[in-house]
N, C-alpha and C positions, 0 to 999 in steps of 0.2 A: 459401642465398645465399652467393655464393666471397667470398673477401678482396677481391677487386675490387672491390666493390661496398661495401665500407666507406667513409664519408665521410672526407674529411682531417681532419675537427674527431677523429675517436677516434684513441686509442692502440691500440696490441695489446700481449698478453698476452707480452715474454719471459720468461726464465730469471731475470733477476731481479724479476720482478712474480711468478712461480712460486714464487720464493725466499722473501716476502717471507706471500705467501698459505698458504704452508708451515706458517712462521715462525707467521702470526695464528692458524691453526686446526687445525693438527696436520698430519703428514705422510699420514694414514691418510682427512683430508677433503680434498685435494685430487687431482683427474682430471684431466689432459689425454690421455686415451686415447681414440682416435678411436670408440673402441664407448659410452665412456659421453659424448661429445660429440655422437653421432647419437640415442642414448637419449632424452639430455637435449634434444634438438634438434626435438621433434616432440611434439605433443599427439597428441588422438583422430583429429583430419582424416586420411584414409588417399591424400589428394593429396600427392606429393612434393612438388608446388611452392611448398606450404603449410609445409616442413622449413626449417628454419635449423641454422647452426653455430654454438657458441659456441669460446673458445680452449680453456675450460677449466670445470672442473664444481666448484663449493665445495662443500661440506656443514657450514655451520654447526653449533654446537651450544647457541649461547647469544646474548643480545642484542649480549653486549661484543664475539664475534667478529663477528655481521654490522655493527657499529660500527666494528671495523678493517678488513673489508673496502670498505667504503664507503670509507674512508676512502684506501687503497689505491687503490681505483675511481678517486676524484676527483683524487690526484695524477698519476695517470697514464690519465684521462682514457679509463677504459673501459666501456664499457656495460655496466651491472647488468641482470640478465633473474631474477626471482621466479621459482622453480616450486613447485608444492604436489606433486599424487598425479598434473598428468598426462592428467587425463580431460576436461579442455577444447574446444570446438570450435569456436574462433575462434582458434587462436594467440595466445592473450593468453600463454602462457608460453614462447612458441617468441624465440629470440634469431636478430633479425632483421640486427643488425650485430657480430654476433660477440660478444667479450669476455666476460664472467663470465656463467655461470648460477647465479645462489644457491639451491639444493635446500634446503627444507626437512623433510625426513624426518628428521633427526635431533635436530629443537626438535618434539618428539612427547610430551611429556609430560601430562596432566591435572595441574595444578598445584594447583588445588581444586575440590572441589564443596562449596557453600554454602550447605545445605540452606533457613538463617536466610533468608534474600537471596532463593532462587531462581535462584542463578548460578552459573555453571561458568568456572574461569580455566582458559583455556587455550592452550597454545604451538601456533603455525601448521599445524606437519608431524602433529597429529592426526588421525589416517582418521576420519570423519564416521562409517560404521560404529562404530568404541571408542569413542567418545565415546558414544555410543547405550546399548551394552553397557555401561560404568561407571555410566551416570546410571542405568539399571533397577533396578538393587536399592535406589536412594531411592526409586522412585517417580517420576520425572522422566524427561523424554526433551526434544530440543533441536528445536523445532518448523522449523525452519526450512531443513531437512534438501533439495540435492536427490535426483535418482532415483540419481545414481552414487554412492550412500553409501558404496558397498562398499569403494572408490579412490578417490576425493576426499578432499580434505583443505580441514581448518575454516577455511584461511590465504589458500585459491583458494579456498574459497566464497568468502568476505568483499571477496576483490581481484573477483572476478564478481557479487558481490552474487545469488550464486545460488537459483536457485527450486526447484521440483518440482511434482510432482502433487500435493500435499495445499494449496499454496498459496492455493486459493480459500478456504478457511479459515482458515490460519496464517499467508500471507504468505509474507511471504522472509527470506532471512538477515539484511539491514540489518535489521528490523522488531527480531532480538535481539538488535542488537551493542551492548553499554552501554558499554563500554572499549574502547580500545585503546592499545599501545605499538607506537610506528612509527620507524623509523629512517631518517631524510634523508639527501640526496646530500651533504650536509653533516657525515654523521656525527653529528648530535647528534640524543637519545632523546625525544621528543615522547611526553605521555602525555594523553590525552583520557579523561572521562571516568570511568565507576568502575561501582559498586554501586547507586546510586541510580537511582528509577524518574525522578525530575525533576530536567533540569538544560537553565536556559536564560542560563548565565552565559557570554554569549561567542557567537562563531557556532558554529556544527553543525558540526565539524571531524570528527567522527565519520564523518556523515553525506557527507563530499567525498572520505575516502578509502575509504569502503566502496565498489566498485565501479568503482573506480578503475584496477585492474588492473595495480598496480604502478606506473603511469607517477610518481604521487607521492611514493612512500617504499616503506620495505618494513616489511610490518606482523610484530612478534614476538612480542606477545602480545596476548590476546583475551579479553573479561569478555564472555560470552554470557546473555540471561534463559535461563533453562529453565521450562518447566511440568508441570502436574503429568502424569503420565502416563495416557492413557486405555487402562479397563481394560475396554473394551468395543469392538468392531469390527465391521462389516458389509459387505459386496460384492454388488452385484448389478450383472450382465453380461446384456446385449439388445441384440439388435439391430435396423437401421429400414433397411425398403428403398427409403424415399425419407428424402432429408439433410431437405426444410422440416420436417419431423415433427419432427426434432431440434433444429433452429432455433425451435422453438414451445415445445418442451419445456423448455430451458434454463432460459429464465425463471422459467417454474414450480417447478423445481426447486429455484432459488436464492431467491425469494421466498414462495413457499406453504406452503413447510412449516415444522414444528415446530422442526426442529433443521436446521440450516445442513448442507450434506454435507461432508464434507473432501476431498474428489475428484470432480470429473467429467471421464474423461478418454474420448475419443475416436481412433476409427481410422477412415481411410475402406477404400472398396470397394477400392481401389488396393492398399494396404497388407495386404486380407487375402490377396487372389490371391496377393501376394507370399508371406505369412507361409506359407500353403497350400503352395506351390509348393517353399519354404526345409524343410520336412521334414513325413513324411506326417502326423506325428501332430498335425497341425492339419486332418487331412481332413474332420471335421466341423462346420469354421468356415466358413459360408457366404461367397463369394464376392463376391456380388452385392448385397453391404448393407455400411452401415458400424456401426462397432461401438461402440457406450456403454457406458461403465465408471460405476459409481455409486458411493461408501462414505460410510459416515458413519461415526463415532467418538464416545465419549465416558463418564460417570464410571458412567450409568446404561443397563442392559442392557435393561431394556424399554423405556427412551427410544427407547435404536438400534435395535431392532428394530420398534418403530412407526414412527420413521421409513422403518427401513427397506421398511415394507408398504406406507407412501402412497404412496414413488416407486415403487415397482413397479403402482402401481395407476396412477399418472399417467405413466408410462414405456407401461404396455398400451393407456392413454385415448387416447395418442400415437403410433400405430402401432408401435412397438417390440415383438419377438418374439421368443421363443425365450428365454425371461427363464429366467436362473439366476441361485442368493440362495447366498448363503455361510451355513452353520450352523455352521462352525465352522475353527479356523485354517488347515486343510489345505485346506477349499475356498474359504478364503477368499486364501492364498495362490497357490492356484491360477486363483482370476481374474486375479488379478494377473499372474502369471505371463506371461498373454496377452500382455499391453500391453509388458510390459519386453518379453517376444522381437521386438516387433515394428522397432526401430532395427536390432536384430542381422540379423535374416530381409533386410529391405533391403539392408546390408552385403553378407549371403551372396552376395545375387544380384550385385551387382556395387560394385565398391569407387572406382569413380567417378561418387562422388552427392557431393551437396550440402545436407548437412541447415542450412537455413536455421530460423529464429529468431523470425518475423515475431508480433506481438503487437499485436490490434487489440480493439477492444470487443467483449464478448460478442454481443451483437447484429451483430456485422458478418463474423463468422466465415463463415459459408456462405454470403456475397457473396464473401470471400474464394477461399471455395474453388474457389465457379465459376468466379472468378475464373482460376483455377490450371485448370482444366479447359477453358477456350477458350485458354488459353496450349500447354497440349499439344496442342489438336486446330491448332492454327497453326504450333507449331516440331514437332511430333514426338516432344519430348520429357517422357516420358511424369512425373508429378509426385503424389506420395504425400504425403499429407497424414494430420501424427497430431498426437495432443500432449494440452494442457492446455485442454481447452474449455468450463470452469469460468473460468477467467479470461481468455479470449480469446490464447492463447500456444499459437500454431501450428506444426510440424515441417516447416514444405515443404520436400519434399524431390525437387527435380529429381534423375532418375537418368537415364545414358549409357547409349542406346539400344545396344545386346550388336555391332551391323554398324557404330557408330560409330567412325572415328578418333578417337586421345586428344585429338591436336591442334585438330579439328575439333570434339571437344566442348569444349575450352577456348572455344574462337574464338565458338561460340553459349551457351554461359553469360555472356560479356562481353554479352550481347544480353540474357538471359533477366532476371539477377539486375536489373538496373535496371527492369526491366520490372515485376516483382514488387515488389521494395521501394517502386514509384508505386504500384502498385495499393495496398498498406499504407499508404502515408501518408495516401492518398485517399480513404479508410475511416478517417481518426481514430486509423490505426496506426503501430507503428515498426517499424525493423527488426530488434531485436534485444530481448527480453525475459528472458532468462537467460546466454543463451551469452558474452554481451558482444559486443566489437568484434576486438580484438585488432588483426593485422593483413590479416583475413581480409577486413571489412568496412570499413573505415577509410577506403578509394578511395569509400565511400558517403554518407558523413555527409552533403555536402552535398545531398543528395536531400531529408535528415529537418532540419536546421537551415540555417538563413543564414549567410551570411557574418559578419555581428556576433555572431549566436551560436556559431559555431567559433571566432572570434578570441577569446571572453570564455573559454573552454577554454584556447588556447592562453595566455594571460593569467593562468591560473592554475597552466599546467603549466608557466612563467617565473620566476613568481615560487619554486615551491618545489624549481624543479629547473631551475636558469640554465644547468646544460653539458650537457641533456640528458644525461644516463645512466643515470636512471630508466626501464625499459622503452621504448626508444625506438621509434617505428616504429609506437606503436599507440596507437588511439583520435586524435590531430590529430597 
């Protein structure tokens, strides 16, 4: 977005708001160089019209400096924009009217692990990956991880209140956020919460800014639960070449057995052609079926392995075939392996898609998807569907037909995505179940809420952020 397009209500960045952001946080954290304004100016979305600018790039290092920049901010009236690691895909960290990006990479500390507790303090700018690696030699690991561990950071979980694939057993990130320190447009240091497993003194102030996305405060530190770590694992990978078989199977899977699974993740037919297509050595993933991911976890090894024998036996009862079981980490990371390439392999083939978000009940999944299958045999454009189909959190993923203009694919996504996001509501679903809103999806809420329900949002992003400079632009 140009300067043009900034409201009268902000300020911008001079030489002496430069001077001043020097001054709070060293000369060596601040950037106004157009390479790390374009860096900082764009999450995962590979659509440029999805990029913003900001003036200028901070790198805190501690609470007291993102407190004098705020502070900075609010005198001269410029928009603050959060970023974590960057792997986001809504724009929730993209600075949509210029002014400051606050990077946290350099509030990357593990501050404790608690073993007493069960909790880990920790600073924003930690990769979800080290936090993993730190907690293992206690025995612990931070359940509530999503799939970008590798680049993500704990800071954008918590602002996207983000999910993954293990979530039909663990949940999500709010599920382990016990603490928080948050710093308002006001500059002053708000702290919720602690160590404690019970605490109902007060409202859920926890719970309003997890997932928040920045528009509220900027969060700097983080009391996460941790549990214990499971020292046992299992995968099995089948495929059904018809989708009701899978639609039948679910249930069972999440009801019938012994031990709950920590994963059911899915790919359709769509997305193998693709994956196939993206490099050869997926040439023995069949085409014409979609593909079920299974795993279970947990303290006891013959638990998960019984488990893991009933669902292979209700996965075959279900027409599901070509069943392969992980015996051990390599092949079990090697299932895995599948599902992660499968966002990339889409990519490959072309970098103007739309991985949407949509999240409906388990049961309404493969109403969905047909859903998504008389949408491409009516616009053309063709739609891949993966994801989380343990807890109903779908990847749709419209992709721009190879003979399409760019312009022209803009012009029928204005057509498709509402289209889609009815069919979600209409089914019991939303549109957005990890990714957030940011300002990708924002022109949609009102599809998924009312008019009184957007105003009671806007009602609250008032009260704790009256000059808008909290991530502006996104979520109302």
């Amino acid at each position: 977005m140009s300067r043009n397009d900034v409201p009268p209500a902000y300020g911008q960045v001079d030489d002496e708001a430069l001077r001043e952001l020097v001054e709070a946080c060293g000369p060596g954290a601040v950037s106004s160089s157009e390479k790390d304004r374009k860096v900082y100016g764009r999450d995962k979305i590979t659509e440029e019209r999805y990029a913003g600018l900001a003036d200028v790039v901070v790198f805190p290092s501690s609470t007291e400096e993102v407190v004098k920049i705020a502070d900075i901010a609010r005198r001269r009236r410029l928009p603050m924009t959060p970023r974590g690691g960057g792997s986001g895909l809504s724009g929730g960290a993209v600075p949509v009217y210029g002014g400051i990006v606050v990077a946290f990479e350099r509030m990357n500390r593990i501050l404790e692990i608690d073993e007493a507790n069960l909790v880990a303090v920790v600073e924003p700018g930690v990769v979800t990956r080290e936090l993993d690696a730190a907690l293992e030699p206690h025995g612990l690991f931070f359940a509530g991880y999503p799939m970008s561990e590798e680049i993500c950071q704990i800071g954008g979980n918590v602002a996207e209140n983000a999910g993954g694939g293990r979530a039909v057993k663990y949940g999500v990130t709010g599920d382990y956020v016990l603490g928080l320190h948050v710093v308002t447009a006001g500059g002053d240091v708000l702290r919720f919460g602690g160590r404690r497993i019970k605490d109902v003194t007060g409202y859920d102030l926890i719970s309003l800014f997890v997932g928040s996305e920045g528009t509220l405060g900027l969060i700097t530190q983080i009391t996460l639960r941790v549990l214990p770590r499971p020292t046992a694992r299992a995968a099995l990978l089948g495929f059904a070449r018809t989708e009701s078989s899978l639609g039948e199977l679910v249930p069972l899977l999440l009801g019938k057995l012994p031990t709950r699974p920590s994963a059911i993740e899915m790919a359709d037919a769509t997305c193998l052609r693709l994956l196939r297509k993206a490099s050869s050595q997926w040439g023995w993933v069949p085409e014409d079926a979609s593909m079920l991911l299974v795993e279970f976890d947990g303290s006891d090894a013959g638990e998960v392995a019984a488990a893991r024998d009933a669902a292979a036996e209700l996965m075959e009862k279900n027409g599901v075939v070509e069943i392969r079981g992980s015996a051990d980490r390599k092949e079990f990371d090697e299932l895995w392996r599948i599902r992660k390439q499968i966002p990339w392999a889409l990519m490959k083939m072309s970098p103007h898609q739309t991985m949407e978000d949509i999240t409906v009940p388990v049961s309404q999944v493969w109403p969905l998807i047909r859903a998504t299958r008389k949408m491409t045999e009516a616009s053309g454009i063709e739609i891949a569907n993966f994801g989380h189909l343990g807890d109903g959190n779908i990847h749709c993923t419209p992709i721009k037909p190879g003979d399409m203009p760019v312009d022209e694919w803009h012009d029928r996504l204005e057509e498709l995505l509402p289209e889609l996001y009815r069919v979600a509501a209409g089914l019991g679903g939303t549109i957005s179940g990890e990714h957030g809103i940011g300002h990708k999806r924002r022109g949609y809420m009102p599809l998924v809420f009312s008019a009184a329900e957007l105003e009671a949002f806007r009602a609250i992003k008032r009260a704790l952020d009256p000059d808008g400079l909290m991530n502006p632009g996104k979520i109302v």
